[in-house]
C-alpha positions as CSV (number, residue, x, y, z in Angstrom):
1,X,-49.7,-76.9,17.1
2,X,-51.1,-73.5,15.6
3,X,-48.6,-71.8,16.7
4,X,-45.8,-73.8,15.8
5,X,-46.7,-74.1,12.3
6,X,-47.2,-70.3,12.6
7,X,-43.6,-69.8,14.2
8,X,-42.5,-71.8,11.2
9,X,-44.2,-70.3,8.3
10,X,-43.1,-67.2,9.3
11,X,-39.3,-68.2,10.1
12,X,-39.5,-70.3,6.5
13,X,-40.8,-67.0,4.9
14,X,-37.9,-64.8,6.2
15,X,-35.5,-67.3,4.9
16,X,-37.4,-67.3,1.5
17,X,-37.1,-63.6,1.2
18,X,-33.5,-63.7,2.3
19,X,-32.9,-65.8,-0.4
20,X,-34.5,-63.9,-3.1
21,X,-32.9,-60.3,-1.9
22,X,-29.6,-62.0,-2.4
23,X,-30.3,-63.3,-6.1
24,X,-30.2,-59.7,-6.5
25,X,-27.3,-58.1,-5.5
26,X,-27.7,-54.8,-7.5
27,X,-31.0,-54.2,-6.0
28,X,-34.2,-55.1,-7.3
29,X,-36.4,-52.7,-9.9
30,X,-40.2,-52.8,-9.8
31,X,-40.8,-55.1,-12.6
32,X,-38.5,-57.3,-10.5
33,X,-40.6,-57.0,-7.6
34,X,-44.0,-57.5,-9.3
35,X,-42.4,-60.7,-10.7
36,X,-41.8,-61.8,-7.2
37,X,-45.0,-60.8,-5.5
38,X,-47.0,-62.6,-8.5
39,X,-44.8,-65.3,-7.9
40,X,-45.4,-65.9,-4.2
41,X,-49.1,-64.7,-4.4
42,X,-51.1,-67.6,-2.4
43,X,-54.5,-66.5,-4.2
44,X,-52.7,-66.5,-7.9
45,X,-50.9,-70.3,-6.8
46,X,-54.7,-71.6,-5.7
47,X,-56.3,-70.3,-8.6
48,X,-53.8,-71.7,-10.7
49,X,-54.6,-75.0,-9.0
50,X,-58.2,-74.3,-9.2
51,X,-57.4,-74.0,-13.1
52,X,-55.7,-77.3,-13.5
53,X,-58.1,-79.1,-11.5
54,X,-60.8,-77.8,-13.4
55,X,-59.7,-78.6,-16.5
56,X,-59.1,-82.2,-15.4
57,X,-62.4,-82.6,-14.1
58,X,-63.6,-81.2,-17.5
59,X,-61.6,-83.9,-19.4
60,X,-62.8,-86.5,-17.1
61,X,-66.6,-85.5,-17.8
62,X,-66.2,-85.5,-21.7
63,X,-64.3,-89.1,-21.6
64,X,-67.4,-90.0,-20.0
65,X,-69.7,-89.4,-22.5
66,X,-67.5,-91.3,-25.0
67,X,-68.5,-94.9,-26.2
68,X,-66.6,-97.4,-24.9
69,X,-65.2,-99.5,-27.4
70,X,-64.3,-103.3,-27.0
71,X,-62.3,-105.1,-29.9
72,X,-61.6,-109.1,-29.8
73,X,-60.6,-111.4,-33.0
74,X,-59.8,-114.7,-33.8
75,X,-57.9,-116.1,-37.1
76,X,-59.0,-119.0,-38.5
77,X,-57.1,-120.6,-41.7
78,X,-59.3,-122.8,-44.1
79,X,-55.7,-123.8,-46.4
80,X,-54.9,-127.7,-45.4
81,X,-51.8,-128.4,-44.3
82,X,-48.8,-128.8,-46.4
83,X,-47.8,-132.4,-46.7
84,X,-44.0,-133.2,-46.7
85,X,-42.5,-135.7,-49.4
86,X,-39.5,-137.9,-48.3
């Protein structure tokens, strides 16, 4: 199973790179290239994951520390009821 998913990565990432040499026709320029690698960085994706989840779990423990606040009414009306002439 390793080595399929191996096989695979490595034949998805060919295919990946095929497809990003061909969005650029003219050739690409460094700035073009350090856009791609910071793109496809594994370590910059998982710390951008890291990030989010972080700051989830650090919503999550403030919203714990908030009161929890319960609201319920009733309406009661003390006029008698109209009466209706005929």
């Amino acid at each position: 199973m390793r080595r399929t998913d191996s096989e695979a990565y490595r034949h998805n990432l060919q295919d990946e790179s095929r497809t990003i040499v061909a969005a650029f026709p003219d050739g690409l320029a460094l700035t073009d290239c350090v856009a791609i690698a910071q793109a496809r960085s594994t370590k910059l994706v998982s710390s951008r994951v890291a990030e989010r989840i972080a700051t989830l779990n650090r919503q999550a423990a403030f919203s714990a520390f908030l009161p929890q606040v319960q609201l319920s009414y009733d309406t009661l009306s003390l006029q008698p009821a109209a009466r209706h002439r005929v």
